[in-house]
N, C-alpha and C positions, 0 to 999 in steps of 0.2 A: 389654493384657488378659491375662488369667492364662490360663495350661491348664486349671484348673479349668472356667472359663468358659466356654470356648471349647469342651471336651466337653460341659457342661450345652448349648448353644447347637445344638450339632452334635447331637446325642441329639435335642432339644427337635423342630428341624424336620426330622428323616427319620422319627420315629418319629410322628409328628403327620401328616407325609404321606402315610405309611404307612397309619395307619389311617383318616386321612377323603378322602382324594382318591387316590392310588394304590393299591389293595390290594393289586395286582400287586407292587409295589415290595416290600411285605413277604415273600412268597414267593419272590420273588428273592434276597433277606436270608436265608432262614433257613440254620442250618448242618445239615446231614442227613449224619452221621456215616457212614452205610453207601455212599452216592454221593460223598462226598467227594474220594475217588482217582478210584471208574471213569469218573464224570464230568466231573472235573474243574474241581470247584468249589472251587475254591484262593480264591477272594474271599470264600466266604462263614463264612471262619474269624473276617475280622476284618467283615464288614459285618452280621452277625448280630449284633454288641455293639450296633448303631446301632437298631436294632428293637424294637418292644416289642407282647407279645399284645395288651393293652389301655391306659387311660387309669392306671386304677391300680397296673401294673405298671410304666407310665412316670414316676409319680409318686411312689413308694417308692425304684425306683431315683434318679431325680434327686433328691430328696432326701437320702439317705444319703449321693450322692457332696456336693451342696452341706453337706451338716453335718461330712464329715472332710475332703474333699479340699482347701480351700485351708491349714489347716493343717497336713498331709502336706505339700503343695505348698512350703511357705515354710520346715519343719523342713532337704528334702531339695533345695531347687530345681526350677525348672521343667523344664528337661531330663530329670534324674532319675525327675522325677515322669510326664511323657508316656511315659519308658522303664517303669515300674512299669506303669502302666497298661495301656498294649500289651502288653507280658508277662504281665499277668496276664488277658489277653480271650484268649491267646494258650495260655496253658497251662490255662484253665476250658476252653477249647473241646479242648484236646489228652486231657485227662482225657474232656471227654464224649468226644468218639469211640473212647479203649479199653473204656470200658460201654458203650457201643450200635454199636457200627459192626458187628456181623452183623444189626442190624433195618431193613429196607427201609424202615418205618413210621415212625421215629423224626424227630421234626425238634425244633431248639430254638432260642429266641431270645432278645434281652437283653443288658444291661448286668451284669449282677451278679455275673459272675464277676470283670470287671476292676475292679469297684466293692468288693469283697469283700478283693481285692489291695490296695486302698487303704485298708480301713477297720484290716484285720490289720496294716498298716504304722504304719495309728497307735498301734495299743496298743504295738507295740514303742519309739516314738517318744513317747510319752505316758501309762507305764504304771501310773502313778495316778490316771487318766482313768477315769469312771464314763460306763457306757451308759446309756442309755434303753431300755427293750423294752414293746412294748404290752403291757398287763395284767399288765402286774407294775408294782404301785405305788413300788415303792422303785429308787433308782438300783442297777447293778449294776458293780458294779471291773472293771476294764475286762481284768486275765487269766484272772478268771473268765468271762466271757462268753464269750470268744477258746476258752478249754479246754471250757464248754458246749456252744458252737455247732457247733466240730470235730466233737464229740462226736457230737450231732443230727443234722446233717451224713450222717456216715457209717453210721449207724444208717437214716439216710432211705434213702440212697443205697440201701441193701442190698435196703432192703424196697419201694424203687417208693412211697413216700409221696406224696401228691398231684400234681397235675400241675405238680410245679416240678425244675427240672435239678439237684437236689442234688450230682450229681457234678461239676457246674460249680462252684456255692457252694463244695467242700470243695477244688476244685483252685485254685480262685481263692484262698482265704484262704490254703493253704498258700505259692503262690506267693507272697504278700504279705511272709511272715513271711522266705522263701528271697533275696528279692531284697534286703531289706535286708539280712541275715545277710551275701549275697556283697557287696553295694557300701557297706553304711556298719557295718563289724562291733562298730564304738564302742558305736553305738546300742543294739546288744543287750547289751555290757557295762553301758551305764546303769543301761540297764531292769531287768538281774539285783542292780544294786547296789542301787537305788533302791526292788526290793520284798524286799533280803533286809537292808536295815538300816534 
């Protein structure tokens, strides 16, 4: 069975458990950036990726990772790819906590910073690849998105935009693009050659 799988699988029933039979289990999950050290909540850097607010926020995420992740998977190998992933739950939550770790109030939860790590890793792996984005009818080239979304991203970030961790999404993508640049630096040679000839 592939990594991909095996995350959609692993996501599928804790965050499923989470929200109809242990709620507790979710609260235990989340990562809360300001308790982090004094309490010493060292697990919930990576068990907070395993969680999700609701039905439709489990279902975007698993989604998005089933639509790039077994092609990430296959470009870089499975090892690689389980190392991408962890690294990128790992630096979306590293990012949250330098924004919020003076807010005692603050808590966040999800997949989508290590999913974001995955998705930024394919444009560099497949970067004549076109997105899909709700409500835009037309496909979109897959470095324009990548340079969009940053974009949005960080704009969100600044401004507390709804109630989603954008500074997870902007850590997590960047991590995506950082981890292949350090372990397969070919990859981003392609992709400069292949959108500049």
């Amino acid at each position: 069975m592939s990594i991909t799988n095996m995350l959609l699988i692993a996501i599928g029933v804790v965050s499923v458990a989470a929200l109809s039979a242990w709620p507790d289990l979710r609260e235990k999950c989340l990562f809360r950036p300001y308790w982090f050290l004094p309490r010493r909540q060292y697990e919930t850097i990576v068990s907070s990726g395993f969680v999700h607010a609701d039905y439709g926020h489990l279902f975007f995420n698993a989604f998005t990772l089933w639509s790039f992740g077994a092609a990430v998977e296959r470009a870089m190998g499975s090892a690689r790819f389980l190392v991408l992933y962890v690294f990128g739950l790992l630096v979306a939550n590293a990012g949250t906590w330098l924004s919020h770790w003076r807010d005692p109030n603050y808590a966040t939860l999800g997949a989508s910073g290590a999913i974001l790590a995955v998705l930024f890793a394919s444009v560099v792996y497949y970067p004549t690849g076109s997105m899909y984005i709700m409500f835009v009818p037309v496909p979109v080239p897959a470095p324009l998105f990548a340079v969009g979304y940053l974009a949005y991203s960080l704009y969100a970030a600044k401004r507390n935009v709804g109630r989603v961790n954008h500074d997870a999404h902007f850590s997590g993508a960047l991590a995506g693009l950082a981890f292949v640049a350090v372990t397969d630096p070919g990859a981003w040679r392609r992709a400069i050659w292949l959108l500049t000839n």
